[in-house]
N, CA, C and O atoms as CSV, one atom per row, in Angstrom:
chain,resi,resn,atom,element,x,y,z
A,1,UNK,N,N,10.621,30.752,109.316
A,1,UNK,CA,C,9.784,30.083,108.339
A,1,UNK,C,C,8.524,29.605,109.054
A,1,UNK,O,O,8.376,29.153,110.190
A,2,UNK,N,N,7.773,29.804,108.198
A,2,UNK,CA,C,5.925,29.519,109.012
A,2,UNK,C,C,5.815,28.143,108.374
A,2,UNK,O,O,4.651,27.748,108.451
A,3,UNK,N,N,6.536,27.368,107.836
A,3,UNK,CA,C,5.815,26.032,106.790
A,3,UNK,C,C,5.872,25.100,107.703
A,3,UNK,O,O,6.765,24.990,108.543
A,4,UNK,N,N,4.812,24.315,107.559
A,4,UNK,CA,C,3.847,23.052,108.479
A,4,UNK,C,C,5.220,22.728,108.892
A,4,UNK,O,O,5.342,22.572,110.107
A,5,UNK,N,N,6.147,22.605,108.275
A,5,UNK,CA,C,7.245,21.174,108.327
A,5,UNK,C,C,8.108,22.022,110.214
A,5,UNK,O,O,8.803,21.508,111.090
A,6,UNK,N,N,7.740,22.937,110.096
A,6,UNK,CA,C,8.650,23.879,111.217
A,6,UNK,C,C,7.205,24.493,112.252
A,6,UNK,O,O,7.455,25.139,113.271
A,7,UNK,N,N,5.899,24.231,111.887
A,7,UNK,CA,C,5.034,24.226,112.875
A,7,UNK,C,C,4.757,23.244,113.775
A,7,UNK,O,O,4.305,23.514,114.888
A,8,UNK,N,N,4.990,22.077,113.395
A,8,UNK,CA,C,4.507,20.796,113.212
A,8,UNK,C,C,4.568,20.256,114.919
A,8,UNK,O,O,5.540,19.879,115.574
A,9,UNK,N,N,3.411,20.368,115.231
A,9,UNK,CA,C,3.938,19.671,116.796
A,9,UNK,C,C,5.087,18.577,117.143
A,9,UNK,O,O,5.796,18.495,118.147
A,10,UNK,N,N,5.043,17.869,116.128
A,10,UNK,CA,C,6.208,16.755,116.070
A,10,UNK,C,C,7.652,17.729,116.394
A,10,UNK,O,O,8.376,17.397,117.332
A,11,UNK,N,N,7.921,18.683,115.723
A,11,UNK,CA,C,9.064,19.218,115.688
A,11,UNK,C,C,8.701,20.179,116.805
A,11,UNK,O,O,9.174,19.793,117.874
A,12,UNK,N,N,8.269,20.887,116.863
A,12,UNK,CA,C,8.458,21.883,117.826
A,12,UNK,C,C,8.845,20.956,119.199
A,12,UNK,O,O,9.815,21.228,119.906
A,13,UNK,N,N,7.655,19.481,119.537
A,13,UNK,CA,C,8.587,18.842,120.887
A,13,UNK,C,C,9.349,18.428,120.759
A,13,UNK,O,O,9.819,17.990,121.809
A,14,UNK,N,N,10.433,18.072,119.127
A,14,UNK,CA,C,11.860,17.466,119.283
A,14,UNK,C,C,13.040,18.976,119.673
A,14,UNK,O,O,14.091,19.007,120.314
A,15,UNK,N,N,12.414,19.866,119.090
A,15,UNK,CA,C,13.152,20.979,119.866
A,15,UNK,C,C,13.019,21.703,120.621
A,15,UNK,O,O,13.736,22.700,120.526
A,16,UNK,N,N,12.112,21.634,121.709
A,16,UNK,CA,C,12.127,21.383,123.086
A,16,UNK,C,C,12.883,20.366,123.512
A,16,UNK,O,O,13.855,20.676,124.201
A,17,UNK,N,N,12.686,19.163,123.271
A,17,UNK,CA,C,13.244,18.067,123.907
A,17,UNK,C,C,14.935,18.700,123.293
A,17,UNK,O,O,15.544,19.567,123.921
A,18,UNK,N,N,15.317,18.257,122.373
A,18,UNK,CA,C,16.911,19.413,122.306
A,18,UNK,C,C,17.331,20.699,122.904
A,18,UNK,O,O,18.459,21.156,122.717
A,19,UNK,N,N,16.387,21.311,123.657
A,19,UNK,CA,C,17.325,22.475,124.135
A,19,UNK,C,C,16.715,23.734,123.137
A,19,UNK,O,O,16.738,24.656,123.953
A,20,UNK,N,N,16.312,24.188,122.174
A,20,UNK,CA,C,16.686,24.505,120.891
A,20,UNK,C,C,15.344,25.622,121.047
A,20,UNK,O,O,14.290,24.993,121.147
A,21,UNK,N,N,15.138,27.238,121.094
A,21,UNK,CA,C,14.477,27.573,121.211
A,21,UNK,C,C,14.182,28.044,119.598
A,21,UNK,O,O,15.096,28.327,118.823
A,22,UNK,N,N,12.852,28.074,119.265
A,22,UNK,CA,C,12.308,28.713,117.832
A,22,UNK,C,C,11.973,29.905,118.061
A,22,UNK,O,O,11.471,30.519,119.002
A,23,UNK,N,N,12.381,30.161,116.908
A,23,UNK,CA,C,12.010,32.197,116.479
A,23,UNK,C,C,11.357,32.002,115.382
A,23,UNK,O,O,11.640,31.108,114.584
A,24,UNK,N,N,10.250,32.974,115.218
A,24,UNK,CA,C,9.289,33.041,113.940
A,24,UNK,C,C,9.298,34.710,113.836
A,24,UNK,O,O,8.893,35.364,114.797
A,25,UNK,N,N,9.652,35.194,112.942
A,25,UNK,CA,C,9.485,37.098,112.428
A,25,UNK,C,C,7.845,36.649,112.448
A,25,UNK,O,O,7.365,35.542,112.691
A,26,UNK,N,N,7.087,38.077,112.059
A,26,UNK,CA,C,6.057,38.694,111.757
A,26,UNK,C,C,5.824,38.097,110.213
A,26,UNK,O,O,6.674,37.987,109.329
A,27,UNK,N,N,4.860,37.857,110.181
A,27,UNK,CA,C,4.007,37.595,108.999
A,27,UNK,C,C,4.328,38.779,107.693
A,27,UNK,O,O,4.087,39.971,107.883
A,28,UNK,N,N,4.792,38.365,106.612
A,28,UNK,CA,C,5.013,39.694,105.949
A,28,UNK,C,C,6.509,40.734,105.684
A,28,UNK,O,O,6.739,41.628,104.869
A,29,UNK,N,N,7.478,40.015,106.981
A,29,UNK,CA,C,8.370,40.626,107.202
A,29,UNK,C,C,9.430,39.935,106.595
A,29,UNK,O,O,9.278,38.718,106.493
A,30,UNK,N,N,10.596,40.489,106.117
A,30,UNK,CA,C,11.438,40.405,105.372
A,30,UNK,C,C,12.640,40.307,105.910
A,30,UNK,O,O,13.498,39.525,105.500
A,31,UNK,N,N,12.789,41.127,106.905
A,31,UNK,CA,C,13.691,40.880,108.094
A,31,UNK,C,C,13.944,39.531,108.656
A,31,UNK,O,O,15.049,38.993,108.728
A,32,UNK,N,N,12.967,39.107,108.994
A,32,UNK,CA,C,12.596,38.003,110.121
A,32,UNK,C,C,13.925,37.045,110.703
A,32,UNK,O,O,14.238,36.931,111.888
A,33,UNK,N,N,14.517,36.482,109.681
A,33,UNK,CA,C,15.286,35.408,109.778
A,33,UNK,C,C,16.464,35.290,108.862
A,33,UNK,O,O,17.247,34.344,108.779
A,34,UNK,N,N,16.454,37.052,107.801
A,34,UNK,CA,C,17.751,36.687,106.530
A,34,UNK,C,C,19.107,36.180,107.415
A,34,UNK,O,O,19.775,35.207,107.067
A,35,UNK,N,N,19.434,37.077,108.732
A,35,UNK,CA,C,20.722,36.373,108.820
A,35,UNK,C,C,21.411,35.046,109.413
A,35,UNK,O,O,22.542,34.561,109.375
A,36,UNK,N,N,19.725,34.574,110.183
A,36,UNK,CA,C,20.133,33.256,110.216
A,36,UNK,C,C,20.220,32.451,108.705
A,36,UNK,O,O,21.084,31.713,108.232
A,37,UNK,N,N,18.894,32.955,108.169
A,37,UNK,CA,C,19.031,32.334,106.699
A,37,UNK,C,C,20.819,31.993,105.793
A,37,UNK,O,O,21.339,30.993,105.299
A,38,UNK,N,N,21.191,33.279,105.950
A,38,UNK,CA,C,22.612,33.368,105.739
A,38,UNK,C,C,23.691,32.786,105.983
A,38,UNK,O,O,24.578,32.383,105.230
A,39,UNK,N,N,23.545,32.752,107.359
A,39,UNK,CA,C,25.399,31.582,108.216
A,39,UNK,C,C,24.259,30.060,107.808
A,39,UNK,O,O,24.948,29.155,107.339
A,40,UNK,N,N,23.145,29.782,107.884
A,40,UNK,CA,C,22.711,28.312,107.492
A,40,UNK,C,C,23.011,28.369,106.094
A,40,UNK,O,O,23.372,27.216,105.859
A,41,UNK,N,N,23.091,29.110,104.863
A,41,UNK,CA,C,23.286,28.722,103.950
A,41,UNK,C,C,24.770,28.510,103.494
A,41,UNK,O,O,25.220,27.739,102.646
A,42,UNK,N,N,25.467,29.516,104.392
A,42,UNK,CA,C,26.990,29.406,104.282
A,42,UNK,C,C,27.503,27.763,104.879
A,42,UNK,O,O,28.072,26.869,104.251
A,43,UNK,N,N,27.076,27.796,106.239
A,43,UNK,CA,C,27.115,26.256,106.486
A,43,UNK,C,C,27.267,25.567,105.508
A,43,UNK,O,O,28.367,25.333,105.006
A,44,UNK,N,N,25.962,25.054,105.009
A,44,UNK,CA,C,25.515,24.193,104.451
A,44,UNK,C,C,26.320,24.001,102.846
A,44,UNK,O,O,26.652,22.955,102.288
A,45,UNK,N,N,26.490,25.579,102.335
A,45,UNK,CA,C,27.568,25.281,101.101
A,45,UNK,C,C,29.340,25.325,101.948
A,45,UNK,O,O,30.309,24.594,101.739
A,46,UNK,N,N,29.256,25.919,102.439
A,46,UNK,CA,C,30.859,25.584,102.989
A,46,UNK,C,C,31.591,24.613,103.325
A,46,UNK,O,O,32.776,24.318,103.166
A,47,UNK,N,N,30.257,23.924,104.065
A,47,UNK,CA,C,31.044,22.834,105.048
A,47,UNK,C,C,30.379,21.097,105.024
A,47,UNK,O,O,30.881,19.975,104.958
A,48,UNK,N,N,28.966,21.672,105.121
A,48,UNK,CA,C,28.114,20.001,105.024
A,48,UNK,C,C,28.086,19.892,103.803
A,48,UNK,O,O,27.834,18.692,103.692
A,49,UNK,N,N,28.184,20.378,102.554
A,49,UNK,CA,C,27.797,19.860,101.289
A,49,UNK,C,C,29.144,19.309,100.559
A,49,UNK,O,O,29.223,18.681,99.503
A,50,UNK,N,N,30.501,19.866,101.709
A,50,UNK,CA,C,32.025,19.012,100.901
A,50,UNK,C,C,32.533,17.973,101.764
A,50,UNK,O,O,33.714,17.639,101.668
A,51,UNK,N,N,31.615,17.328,102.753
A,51,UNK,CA,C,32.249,16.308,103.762
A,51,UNK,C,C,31.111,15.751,104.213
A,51,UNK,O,O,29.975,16.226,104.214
A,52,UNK,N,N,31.671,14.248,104.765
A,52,UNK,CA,C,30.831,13.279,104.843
A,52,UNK,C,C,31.410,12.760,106.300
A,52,UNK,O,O,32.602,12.461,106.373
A,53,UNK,N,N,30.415,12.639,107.649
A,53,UNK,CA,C,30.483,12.247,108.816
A,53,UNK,C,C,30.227,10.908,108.603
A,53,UNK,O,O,29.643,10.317,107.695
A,54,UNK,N,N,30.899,10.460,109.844
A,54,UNK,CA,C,31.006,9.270,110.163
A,54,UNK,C,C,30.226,8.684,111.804
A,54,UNK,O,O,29.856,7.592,112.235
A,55,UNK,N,N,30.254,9.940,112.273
A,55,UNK,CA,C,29.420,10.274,113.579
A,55,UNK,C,C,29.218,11.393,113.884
A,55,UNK,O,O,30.108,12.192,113.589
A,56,UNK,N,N,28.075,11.880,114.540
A,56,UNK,CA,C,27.228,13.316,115.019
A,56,UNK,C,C,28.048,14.046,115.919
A,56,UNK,O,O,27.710,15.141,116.370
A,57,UNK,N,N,29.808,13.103,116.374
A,57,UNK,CA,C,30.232,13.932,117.168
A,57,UNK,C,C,31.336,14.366,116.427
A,57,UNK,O,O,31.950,15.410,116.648
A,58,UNK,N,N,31.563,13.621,115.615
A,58,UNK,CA,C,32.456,14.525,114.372
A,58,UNK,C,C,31.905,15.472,113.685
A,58,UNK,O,O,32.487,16.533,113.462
A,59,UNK,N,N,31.092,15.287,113.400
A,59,UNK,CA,C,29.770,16.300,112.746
A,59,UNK,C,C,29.841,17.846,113.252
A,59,UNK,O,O,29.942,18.942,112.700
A,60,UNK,N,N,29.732,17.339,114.665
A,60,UNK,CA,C,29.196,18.733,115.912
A,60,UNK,C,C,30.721,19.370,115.800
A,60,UNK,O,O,30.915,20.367,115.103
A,61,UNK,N,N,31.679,18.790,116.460
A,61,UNK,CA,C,33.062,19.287,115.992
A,61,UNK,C,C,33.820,19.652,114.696
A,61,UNK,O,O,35.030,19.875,114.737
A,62,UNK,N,N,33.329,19.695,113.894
A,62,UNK,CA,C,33.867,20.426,112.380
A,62,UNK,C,C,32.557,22.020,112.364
A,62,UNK,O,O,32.974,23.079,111.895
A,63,UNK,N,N,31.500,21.962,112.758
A,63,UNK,CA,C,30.921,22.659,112.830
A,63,UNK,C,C,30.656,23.670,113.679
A,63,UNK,O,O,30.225,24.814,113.534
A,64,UNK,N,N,31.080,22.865,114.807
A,64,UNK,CA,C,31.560,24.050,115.930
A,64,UNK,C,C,33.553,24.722,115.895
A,64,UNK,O,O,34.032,25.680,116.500
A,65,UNK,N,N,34.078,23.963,115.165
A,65,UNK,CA,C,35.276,24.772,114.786
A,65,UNK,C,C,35.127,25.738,113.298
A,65,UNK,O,O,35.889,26.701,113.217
A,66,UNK,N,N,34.415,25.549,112.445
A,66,UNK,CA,C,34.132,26.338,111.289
A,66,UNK,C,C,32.936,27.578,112.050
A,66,UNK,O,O,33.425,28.691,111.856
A,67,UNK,N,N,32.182,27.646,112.478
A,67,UNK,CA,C,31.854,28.146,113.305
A,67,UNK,C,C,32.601,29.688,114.270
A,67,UNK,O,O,32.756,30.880,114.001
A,68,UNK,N,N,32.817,29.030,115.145
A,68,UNK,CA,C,33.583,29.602,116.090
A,68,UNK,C,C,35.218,30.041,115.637
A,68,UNK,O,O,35.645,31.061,116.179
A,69,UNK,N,N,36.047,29.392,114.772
A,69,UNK,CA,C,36.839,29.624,113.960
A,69,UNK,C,C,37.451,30.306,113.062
A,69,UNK,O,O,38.560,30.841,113.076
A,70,UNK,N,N,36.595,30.245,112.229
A,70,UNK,CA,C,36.185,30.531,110.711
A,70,UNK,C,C,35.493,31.848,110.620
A,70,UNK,O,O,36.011,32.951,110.443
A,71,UNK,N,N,34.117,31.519,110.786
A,71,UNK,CA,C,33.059,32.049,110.838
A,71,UNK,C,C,32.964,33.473,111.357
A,71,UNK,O,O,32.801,34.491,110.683
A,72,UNK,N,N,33.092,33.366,112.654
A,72,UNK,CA,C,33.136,34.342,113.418
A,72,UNK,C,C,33.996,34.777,113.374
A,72,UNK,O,O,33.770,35.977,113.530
A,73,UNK,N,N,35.753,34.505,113.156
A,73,UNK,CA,C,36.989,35.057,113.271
A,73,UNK,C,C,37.354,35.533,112.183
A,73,UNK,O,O,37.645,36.729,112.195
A,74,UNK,N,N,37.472,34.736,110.809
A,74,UNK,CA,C,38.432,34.986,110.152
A,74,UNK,C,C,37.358,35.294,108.481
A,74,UNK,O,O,37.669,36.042,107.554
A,75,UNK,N,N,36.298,34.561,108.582
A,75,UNK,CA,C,35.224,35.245,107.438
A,75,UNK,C,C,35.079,36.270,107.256
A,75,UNK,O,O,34.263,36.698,108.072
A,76,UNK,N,N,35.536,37.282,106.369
A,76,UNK,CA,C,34.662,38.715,105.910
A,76,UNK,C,C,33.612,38.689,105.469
A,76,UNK,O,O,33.201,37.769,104.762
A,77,UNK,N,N,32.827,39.891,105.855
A,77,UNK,CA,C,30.966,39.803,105.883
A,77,UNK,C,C,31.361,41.080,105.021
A,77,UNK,O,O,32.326,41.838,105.120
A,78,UNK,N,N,29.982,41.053,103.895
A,78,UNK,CA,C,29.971,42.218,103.155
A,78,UNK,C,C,29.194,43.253,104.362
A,78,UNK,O,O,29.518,44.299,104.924
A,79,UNK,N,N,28.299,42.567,104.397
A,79,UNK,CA,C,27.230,43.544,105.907
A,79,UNK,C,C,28.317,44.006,106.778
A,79,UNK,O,O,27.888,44.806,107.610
A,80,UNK,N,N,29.758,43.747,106.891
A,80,UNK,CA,C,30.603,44.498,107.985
A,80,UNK,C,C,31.494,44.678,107.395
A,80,UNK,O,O,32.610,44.454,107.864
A,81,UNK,N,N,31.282,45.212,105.979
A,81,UNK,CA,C,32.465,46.537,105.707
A,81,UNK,C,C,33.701,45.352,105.472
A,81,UNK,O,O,34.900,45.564,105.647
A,82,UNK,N,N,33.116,44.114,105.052
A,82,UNK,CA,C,34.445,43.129,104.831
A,82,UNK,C,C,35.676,42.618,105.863
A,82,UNK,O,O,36.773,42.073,105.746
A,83,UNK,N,N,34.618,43.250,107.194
A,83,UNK,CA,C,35.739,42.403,108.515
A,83,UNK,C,C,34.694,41.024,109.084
A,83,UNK,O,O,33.499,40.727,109.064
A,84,UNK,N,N,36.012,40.438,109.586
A,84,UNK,CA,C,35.266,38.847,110.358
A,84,UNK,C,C,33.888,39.810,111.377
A,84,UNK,O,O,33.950,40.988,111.727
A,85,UNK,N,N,33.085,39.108,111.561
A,85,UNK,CA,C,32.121,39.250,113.184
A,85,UNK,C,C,32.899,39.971,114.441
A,85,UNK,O,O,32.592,40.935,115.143
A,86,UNK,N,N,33.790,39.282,114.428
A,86,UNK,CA,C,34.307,39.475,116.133
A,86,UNK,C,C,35.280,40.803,115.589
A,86,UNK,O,O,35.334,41.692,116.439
A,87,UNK,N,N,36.003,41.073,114.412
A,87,UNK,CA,C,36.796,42.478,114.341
A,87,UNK,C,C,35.786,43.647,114.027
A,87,UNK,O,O,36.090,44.839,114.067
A,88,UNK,N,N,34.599,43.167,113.723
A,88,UNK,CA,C,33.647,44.287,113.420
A,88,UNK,C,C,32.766,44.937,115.217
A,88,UNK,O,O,32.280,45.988,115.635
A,89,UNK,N,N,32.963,43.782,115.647
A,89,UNK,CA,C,32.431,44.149,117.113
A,89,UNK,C,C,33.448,44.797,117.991
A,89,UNK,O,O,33.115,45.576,118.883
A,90,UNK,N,N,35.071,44.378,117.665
A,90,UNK,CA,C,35.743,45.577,118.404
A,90,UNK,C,C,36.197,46.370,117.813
A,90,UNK,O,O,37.022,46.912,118.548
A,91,UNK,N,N,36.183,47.113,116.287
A,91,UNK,CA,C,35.816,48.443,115.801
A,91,UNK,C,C,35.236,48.685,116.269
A,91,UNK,O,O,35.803,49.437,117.061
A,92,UNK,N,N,33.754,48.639,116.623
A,92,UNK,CA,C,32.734,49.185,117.032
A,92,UNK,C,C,32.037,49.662,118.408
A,92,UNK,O,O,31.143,50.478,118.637
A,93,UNK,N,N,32.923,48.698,119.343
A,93,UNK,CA,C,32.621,49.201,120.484
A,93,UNK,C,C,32.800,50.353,121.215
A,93,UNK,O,O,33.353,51.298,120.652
A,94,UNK,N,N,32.468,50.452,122.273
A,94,UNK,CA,C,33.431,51.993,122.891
A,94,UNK,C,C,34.359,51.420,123.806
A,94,UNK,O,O,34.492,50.373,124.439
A,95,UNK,N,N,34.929,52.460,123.643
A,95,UNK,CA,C,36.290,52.029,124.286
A,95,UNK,C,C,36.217,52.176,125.838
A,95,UNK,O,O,35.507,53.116,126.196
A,96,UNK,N,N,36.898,51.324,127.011
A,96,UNK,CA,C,36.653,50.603,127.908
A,96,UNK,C,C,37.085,52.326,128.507
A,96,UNK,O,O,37.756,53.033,127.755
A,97,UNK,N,N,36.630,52.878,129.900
A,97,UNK,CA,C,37.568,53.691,130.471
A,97,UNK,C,C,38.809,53.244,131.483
A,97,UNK,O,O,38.715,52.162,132.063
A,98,UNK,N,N,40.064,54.155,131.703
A,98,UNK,CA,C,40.853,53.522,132.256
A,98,UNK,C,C,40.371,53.649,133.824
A,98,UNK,O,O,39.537,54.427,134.288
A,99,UNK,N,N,41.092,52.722,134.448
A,99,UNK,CA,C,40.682,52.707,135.733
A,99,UNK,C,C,41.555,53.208,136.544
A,99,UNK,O,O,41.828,52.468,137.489
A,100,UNK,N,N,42.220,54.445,136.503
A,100,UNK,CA,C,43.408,54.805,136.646
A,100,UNK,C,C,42.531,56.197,138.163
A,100,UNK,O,O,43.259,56.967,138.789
């Protein structure tokens, strides 16, 4: 997203100061950002919009287990043929040779 609110020098040094590197697509492009767009919108209806924290480290931990969990393990993606992330990456790989 190009909008002031994500240009904004203010933000760009709070995410620096976090660790947190920004990606911007090409002007025009359509690509740019759908699949982050995507797991943030799944987030956000899945998980932050049916529960209420009490602290940022409960927060970080429901989100890093839905996440890493969920998400990646046990979610079917239409984009992968209806397997989780991680079973679509070992369909897909090649297979290791033996070391025999």
């Amino acid at each position: 997203d190009r909008g002031s609110t994500y240009t904004a020098t203010s933000f760009i040094r709070l995410c620096a100061d976090l660790g947190i590197r920004q990606s911007m697509g090409r002007v025009g492009s359509c690509f740019d950002n759908a699949a982050a767009e995507a797991f943030f919108s799944s987030l956000e209806w899945e998980v932050l919009s049916r529960q209420e924290f009490d602290t940022r480290a409960q927060a970080r931990a429901v989100v890093i287990d839905w996440a890493y969990g969920f998400y990646n393990h046990q979610r079917r993606h239409s984009a992968a043929g209806m397997m989780s992330p991680v079973n679509y990456e070992q369909s897909t790989a090649a297979p290791v040779p033996d070391a025999a």
